[in-house]
KESELO-938177 format. One record per residue (C-alpha): residue number from 1; residue in three letters; x negated, y, z. Coordinates in steps of 0.2 Angstrom, whole numbers, padded with zeros to 4 digits. Each point is the difference from the previous one (the first is absolute). Layout:
N
{num->NUM	residuo->ALA	x->X	y->Y	z->Z}
...
This chain:
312
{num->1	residuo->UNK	x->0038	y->0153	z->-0070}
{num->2	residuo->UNK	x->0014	y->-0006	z->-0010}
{num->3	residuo->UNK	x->-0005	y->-0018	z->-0003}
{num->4	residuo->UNK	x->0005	y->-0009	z->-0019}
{num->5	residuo->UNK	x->0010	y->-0017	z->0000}
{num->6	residuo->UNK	x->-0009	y->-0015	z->-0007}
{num->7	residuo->UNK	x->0009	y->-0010	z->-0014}
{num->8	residuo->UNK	x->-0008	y->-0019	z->0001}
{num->9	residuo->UNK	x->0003	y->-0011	z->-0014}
{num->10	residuo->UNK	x->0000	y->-0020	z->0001}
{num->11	residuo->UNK	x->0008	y->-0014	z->-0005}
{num->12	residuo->UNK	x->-0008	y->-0019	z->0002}
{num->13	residuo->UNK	x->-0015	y->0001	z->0008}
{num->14	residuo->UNK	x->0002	y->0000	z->0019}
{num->15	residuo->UNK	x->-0017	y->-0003	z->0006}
{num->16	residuo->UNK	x->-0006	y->0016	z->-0008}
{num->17	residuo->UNK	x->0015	y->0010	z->0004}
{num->18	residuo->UNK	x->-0005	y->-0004	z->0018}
{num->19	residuo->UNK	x->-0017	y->0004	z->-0002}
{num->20	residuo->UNK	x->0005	y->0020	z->-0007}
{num->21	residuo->UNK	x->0014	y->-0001	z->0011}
{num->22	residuo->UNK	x->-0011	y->-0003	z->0017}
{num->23	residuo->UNK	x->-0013	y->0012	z->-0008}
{num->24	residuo->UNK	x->0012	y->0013	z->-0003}
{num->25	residuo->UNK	x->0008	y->-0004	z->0019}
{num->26	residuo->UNK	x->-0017	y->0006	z->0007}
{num->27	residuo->UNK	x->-0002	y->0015	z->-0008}
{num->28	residuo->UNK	x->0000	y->0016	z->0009}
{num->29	residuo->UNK	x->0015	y->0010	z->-0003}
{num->30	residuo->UNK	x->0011	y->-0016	z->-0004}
{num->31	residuo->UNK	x->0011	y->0001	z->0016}
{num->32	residuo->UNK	x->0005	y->0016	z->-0005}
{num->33	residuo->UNK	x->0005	y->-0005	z->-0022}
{num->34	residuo->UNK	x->0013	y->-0006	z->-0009}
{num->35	residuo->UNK	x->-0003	y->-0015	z->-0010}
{num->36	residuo->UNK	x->0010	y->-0004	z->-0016}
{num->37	residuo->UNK	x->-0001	y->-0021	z->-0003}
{num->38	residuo->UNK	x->0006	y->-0004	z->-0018}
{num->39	residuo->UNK	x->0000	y->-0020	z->-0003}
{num->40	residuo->UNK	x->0002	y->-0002	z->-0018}
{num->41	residuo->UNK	x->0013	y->-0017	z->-0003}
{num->42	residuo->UNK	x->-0005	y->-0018	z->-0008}
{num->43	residuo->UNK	x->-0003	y->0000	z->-0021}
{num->44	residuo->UNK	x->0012	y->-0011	z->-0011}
{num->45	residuo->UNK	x->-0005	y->-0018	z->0002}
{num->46	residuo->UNK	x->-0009	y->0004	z->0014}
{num->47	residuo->UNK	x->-0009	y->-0017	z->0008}
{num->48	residuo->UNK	x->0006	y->-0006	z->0018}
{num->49	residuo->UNK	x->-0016	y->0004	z->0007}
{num->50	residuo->UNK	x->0000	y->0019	z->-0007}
{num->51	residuo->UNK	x->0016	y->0004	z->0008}
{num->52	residuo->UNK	x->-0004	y->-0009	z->0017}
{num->53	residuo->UNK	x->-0016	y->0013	z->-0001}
{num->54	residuo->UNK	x->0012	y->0015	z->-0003}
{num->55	residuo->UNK	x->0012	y->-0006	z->0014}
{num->56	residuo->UNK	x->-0016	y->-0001	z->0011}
{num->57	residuo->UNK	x->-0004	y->0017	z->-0004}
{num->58	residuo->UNK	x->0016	y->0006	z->0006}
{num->59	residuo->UNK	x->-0001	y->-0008	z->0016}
{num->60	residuo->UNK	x->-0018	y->0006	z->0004}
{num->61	residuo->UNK	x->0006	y->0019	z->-0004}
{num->62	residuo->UNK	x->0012	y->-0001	z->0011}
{num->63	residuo->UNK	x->-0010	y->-0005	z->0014}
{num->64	residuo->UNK	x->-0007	y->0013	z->0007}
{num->65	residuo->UNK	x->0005	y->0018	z->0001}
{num->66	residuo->UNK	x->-0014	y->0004	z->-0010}
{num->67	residuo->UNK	x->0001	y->0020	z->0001}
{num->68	residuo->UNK	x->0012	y->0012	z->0010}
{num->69	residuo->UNK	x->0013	y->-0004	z->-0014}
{num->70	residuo->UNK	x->0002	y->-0014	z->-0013}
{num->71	residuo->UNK	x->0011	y->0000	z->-0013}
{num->72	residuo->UNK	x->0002	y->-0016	z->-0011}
{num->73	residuo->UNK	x->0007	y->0000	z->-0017}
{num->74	residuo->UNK	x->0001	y->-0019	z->-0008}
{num->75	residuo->UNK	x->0004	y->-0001	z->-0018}
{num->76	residuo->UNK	x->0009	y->-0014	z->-0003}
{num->77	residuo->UNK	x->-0006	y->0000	z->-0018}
{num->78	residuo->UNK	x->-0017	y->0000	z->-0007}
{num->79	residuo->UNK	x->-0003	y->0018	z->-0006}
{num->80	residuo->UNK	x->-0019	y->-0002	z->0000}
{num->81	residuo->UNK	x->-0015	y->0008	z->0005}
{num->82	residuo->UNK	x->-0001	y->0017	z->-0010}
{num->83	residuo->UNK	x->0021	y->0001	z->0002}
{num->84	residuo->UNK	x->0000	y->-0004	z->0018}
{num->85	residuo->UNK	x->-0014	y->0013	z->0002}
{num->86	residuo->UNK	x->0006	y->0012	z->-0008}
{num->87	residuo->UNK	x->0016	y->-0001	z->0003}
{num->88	residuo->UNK	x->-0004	y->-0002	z->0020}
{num->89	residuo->UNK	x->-0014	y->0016	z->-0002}
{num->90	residuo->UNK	x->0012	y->0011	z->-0008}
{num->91	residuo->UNK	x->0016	y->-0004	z->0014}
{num->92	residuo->UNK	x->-0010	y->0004	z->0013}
{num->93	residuo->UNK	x->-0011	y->0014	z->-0006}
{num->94	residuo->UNK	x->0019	y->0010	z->-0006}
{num->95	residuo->UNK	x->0005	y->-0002	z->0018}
{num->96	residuo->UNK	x->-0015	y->0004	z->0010}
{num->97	residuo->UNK	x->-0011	y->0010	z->-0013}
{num->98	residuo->UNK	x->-0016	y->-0011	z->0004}
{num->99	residuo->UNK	x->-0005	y->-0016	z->-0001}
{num->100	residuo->UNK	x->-0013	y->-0011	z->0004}
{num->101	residuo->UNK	x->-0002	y->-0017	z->-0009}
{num->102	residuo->UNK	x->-0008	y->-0016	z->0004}
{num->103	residuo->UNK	x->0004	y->-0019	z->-0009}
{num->104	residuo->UNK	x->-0001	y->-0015	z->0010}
{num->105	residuo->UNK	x->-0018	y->-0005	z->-0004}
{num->106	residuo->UNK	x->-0008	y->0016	z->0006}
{num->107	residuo->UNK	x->-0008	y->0001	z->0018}
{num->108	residuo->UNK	x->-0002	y->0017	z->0006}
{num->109	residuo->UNK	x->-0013	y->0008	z->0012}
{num->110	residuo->UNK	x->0008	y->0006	z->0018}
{num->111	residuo->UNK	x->-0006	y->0017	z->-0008}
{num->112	residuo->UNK	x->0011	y->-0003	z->-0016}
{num->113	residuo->UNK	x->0015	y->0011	z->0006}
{num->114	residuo->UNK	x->-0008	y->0015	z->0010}
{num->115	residuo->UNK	x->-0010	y->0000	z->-0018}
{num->116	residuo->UNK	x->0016	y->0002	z->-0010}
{num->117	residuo->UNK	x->0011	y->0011	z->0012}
{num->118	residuo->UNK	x->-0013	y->0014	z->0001}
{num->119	residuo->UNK	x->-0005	y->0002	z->-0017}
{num->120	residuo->UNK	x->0019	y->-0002	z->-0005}
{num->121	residuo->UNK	x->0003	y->0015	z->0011}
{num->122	residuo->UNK	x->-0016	y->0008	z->-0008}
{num->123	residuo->UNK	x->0004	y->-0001	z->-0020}
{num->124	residuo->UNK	x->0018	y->0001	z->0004}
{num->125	residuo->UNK	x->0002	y->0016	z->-0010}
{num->126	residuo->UNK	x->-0016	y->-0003	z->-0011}
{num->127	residuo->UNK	x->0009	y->-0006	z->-0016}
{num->128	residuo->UNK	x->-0016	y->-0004	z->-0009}
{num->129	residuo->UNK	x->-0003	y->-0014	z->0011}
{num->130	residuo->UNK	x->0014	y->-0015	z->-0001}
{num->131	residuo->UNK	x->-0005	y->-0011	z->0010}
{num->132	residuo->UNK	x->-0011	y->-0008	z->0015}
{num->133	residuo->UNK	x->-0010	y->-0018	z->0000}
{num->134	residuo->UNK	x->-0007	y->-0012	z->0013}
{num->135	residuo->UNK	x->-0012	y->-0011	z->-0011}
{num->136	residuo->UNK	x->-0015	y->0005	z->-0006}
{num->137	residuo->UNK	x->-0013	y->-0010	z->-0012}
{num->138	residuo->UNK	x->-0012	y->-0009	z->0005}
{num->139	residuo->UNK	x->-0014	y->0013	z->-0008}
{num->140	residuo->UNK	x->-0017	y->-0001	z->0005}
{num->141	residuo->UNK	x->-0003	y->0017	z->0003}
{num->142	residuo->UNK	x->0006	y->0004	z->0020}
{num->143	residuo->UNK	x->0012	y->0013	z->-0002}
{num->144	residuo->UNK	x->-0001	y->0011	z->0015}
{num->145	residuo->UNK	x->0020	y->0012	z->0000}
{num->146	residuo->UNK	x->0019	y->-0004	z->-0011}
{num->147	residuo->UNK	x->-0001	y->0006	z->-0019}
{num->148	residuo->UNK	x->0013	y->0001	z->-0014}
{num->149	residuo->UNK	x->0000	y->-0010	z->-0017}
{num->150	residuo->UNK	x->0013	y->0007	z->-0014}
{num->151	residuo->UNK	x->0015	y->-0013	z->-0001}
{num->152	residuo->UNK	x->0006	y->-0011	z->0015}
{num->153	residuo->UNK	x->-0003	y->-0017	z->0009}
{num->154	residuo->UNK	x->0010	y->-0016	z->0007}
{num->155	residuo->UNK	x->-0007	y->-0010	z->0014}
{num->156	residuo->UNK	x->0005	y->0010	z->0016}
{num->157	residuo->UNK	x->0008	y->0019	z->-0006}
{num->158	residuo->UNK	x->0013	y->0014	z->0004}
{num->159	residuo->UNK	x->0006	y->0012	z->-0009}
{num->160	residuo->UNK	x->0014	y->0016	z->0000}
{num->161	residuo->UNK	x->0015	y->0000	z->-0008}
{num->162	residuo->UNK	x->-0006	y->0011	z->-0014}
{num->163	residuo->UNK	x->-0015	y->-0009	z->-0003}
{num->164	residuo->UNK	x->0011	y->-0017	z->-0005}
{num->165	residuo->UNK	x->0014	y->0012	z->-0009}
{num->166	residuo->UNK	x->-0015	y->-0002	z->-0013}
{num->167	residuo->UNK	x->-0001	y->-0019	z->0000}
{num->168	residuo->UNK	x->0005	y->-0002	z->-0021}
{num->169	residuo->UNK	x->0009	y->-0018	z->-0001}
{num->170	residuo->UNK	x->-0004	y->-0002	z->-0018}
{num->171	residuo->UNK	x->-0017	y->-0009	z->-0003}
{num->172	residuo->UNK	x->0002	y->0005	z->-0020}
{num->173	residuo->UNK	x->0001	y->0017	z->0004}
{num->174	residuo->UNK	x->-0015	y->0001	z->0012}
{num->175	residuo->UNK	x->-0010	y->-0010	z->-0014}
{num->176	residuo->UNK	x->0003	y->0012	z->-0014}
{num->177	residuo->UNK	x->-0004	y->0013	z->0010}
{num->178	residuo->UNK	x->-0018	y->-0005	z->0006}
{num->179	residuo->UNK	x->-0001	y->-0005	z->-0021}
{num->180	residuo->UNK	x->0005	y->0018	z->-0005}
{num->181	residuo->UNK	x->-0010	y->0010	z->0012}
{num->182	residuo->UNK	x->-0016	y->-0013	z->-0002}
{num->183	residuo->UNK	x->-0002	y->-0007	z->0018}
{num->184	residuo->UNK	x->-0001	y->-0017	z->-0001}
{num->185	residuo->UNK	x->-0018	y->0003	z->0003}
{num->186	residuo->UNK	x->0002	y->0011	z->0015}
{num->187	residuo->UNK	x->0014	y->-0012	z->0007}
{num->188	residuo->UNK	x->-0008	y->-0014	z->-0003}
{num->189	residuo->UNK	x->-0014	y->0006	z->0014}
{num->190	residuo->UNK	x->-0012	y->0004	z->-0017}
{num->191	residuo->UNK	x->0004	y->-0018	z->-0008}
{num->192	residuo->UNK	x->-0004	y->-0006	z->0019}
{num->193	residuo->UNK	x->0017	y->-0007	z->0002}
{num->194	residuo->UNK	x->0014	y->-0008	z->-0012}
{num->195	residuo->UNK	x->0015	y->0011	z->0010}
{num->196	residuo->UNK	x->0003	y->0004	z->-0021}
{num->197	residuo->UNK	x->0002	y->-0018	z->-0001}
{num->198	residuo->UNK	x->0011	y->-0002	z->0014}
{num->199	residuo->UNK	x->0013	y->0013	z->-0006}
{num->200	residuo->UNK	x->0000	y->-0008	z->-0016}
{num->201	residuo->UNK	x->0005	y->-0020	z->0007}
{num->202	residuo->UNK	x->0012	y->0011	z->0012}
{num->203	residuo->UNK	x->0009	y->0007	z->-0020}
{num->204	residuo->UNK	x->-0004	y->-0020	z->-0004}
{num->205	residuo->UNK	x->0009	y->-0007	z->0015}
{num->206	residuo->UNK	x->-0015	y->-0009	z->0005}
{num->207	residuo->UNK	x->-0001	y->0009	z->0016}
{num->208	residuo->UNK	x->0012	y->0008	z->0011}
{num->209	residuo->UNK	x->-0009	y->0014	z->0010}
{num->210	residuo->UNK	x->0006	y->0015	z->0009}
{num->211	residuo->UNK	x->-0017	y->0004	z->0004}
{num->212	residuo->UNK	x->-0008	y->0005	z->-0020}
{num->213	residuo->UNK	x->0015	y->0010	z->-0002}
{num->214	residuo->UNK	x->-0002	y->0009	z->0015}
{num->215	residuo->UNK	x->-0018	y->0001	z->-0003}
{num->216	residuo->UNK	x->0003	y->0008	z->-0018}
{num->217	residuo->UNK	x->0015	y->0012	z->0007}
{num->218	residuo->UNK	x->-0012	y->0008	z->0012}
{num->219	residuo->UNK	x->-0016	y->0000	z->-0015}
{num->220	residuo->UNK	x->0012	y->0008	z->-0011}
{num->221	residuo->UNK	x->0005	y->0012	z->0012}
{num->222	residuo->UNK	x->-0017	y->0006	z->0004}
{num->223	residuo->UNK	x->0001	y->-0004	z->0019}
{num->224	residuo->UNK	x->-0010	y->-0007	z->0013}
{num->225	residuo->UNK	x->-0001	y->-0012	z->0012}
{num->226	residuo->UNK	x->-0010	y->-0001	z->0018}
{num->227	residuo->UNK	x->-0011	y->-0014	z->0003}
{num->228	residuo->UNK	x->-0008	y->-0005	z->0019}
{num->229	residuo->UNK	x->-0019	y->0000	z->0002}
{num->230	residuo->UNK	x->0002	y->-0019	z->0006}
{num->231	residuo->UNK	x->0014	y->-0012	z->-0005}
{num->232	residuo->UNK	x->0014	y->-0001	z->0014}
{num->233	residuo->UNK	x->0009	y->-0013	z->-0012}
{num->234	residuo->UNK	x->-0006	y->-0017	z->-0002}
{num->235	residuo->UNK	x->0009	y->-0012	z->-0013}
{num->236	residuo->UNK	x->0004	y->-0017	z->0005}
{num->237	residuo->UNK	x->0010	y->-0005	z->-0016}
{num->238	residuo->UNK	x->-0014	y->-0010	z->-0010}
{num->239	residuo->UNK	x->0004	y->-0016	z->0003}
{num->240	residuo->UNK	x->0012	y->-0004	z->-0013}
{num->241	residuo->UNK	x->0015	y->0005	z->0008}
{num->242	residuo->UNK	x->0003	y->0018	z->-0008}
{num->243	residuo->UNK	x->0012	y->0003	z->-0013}
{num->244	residuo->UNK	x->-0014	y->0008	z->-0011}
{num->245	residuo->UNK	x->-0016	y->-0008	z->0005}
{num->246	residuo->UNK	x->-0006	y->-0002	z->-0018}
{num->247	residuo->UNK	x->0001	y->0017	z->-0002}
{num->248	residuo->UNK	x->-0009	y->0011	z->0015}
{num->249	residuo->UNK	x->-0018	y->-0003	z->0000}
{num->250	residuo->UNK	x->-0005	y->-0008	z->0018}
{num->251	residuo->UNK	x->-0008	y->0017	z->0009}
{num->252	residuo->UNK	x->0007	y->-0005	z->0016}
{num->253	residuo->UNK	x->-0009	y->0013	z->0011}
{num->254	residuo->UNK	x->-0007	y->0000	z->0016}
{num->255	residuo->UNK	x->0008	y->0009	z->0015}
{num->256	residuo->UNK	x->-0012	y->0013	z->0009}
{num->257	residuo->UNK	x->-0001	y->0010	z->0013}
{num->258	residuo->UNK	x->0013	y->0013	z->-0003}
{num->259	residuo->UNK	x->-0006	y->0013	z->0014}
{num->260	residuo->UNK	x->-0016	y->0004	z->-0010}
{num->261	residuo->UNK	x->0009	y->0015	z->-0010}
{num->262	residuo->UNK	x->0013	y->0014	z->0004}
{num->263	residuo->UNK	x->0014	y->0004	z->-0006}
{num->264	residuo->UNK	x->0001	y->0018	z->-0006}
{num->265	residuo->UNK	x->0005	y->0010	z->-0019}
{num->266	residuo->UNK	x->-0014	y->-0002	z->-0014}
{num->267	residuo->UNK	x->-0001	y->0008	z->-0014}
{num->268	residuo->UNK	x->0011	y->-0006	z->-0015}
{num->269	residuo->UNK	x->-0012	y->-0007	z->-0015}
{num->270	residuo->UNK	x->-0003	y->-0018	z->-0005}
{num->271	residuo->UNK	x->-0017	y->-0005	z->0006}
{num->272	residuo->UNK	x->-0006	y->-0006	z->-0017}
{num->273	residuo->UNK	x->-0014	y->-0009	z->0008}
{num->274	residuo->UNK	x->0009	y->-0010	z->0012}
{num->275	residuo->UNK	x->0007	y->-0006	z->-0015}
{num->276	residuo->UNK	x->-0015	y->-0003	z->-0010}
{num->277	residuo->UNK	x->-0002	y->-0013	z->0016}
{num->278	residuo->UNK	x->0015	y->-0005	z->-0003}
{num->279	residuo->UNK	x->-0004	y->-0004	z->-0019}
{num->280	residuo->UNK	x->-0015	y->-0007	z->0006}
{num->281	residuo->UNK	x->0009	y->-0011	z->0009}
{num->282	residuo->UNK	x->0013	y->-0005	z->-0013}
{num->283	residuo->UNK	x->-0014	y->-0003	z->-0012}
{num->284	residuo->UNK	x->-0011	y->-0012	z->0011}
{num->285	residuo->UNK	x->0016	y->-0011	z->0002}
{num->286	residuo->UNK	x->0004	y->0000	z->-0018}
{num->287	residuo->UNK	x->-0017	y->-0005	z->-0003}
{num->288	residuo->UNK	x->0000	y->-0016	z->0010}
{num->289	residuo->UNK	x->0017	y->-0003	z->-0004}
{num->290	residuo->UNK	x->-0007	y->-0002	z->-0017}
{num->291	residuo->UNK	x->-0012	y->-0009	z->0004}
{num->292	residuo->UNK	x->0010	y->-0014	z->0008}
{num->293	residuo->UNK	x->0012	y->-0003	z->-0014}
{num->294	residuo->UNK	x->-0015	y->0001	z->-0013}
{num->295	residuo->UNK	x->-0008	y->-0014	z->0009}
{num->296	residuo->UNK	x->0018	y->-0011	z->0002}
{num->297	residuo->UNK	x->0001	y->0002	z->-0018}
{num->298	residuo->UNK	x->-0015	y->-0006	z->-0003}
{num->299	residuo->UNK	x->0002	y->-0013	z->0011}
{num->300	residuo->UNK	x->0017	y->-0006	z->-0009}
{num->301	residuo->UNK	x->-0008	y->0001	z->-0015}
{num->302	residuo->UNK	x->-0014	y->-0011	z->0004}
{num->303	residuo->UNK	x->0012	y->-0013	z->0010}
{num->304	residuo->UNK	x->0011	y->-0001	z->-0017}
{num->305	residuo->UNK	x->-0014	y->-0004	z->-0011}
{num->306	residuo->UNK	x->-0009	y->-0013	z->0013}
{num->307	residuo->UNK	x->0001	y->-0017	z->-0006}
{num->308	residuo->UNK	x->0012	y->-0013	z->0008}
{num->309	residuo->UNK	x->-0009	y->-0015	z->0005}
{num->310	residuo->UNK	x->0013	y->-0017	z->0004}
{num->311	residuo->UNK	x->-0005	y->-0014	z->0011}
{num->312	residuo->UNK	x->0005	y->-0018	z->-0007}
């Protein structure tokens, strides 16, 4: 088996980068990969305390050999998220044809890489399918082998060469097109899910994502993407330390037991009803969502309008 590099991406949080760092360390097959480091450099007016994070980041990746091979590449310049990943995804998928991507708050299960490498090799010349991914949704239904959903995914992926020659740069683009061919709805998980939304504060500026262009590159396109039976990523990034935590919903996952499902060709289909579990989902959290702020503005509302009372 022809085994894909990994390209990681951090920049100042070192105790998580440990954390996927020792996770990825364990996997099976990770004696035997290439891994791709890229440590994104300090923002303008960037505190003390930020750049002493990204300086401890760099120590700790160069700690251990983490892999067979490790290649580190710091920018000595903030290029941020979306640039460094898609910079970093598209050096190393032009050299090696393959890539398989992972963020420094994403702790994968020791199955994570067999996972990837065996399906890579299996849709490798199946061009409807664009990519692979390692989380899955916390659905209720059990879900018993992998299935595809049409577009493509970001927490723990990998992809071919040709699937990310079809990554479109241009938000604006993306958005007329899902207005134009009237699938907001669809991409929008039937109204589940702002992604619409997203792309628009990504035209706005609001928001700088990779991830909702490549999402709308592969919709577009009419590819799928694999999803796992069980999560064998888990992210660890809530805590207020990510670059976008007010705009990724807080559907951490829980790692399984891997072994409970082979690994073999399926047939090429989105499984609608795993994504009406999905919806499901999506709308069950938007509900309580709701609900929360309703209640902090009722709150507010009744704390404005209190009386103030003054001891004399």
């Amino acid at each position: 088996m022809d085994l894909a590099p990994i390209a990681l991406f951090v920049y100042n949080r070192p105790w998580h980068t440990e954390q996927t760092l020792n996770a990825l360390a364990a996997n099976e097959l990770a004696d035997e990969s290439i891994l791709y480091i890229y440590s994104d450099g300090p923002k303008n007016g960037a505190s003390k305390g930020g750049i002493e994070n990204i300086k401890k980041t760099r120590e700790l990746i160069k700690k251990k050999k983490w892999c067979k091979e490790v290649f580190i590449i710091e920018s000595e310049v903030n290029k941020g998220l979306a640039n460094s990943v898609i910079s970093g995804v598209t050096e190393v998928v032009n050299k090696h044809g393959k890539v398989i991507v992972l963020e420094d708050d994403l702790v994968t299960h020791p199955f994570f890489l067999i996972y990837m490498n065996k399906n890579l090799d299996i849709y490798e010349k199946n061009e409807l399918v664009i990519s692979l991914h390692g989380y899955l949704y916390p659905v209720k239904r059990k879900i018993h082998q992998p299935f595809f959903l049409k577009g493509a995914d970001c927490w723990g992926w990998a992809t071919w060469k040709r699937g990310w020659d079809l990554f479109e740069y241009d938000s604006r683009l993306l958005l007329n097109k899902l207005l134009e061919r009237n699938l907001t709805r669809e991409f929008d998980f039937n109204n589940s899910y702002g992604y619409t939304s997203l792309l628009r504060e990504q035209i706005k500026g609001t928001v700088d994502s990779w991830a909702i262009r490549w999402y709308a590159s592969a919709f577009l396109s009419n590819k799928l993407t694999l999803y796992p039976p069980v999560s064998l990523v888990q992210n660890i990034g809530f805590d207020g330390s990510g670059t976008h935590k007010d705009h990724i919903d807080n559907n951490t996952g829980n790692i399984f037991k891997a072994e409970n499902f082979g690994i073999k060709e399926i047939a090429l289909f989105e499984d609608r009803k795993i994504k009406k579990q999905i919806e499901i989902y999506f709308r069950g959290r938007n509900y309580y969502l709701r609900l929360i702020k309703k209640t902090l503005r009722h709150l507010c509302a009744f704390l404005i309008k209190k009386p103030q009372f003054h001891t004399i």
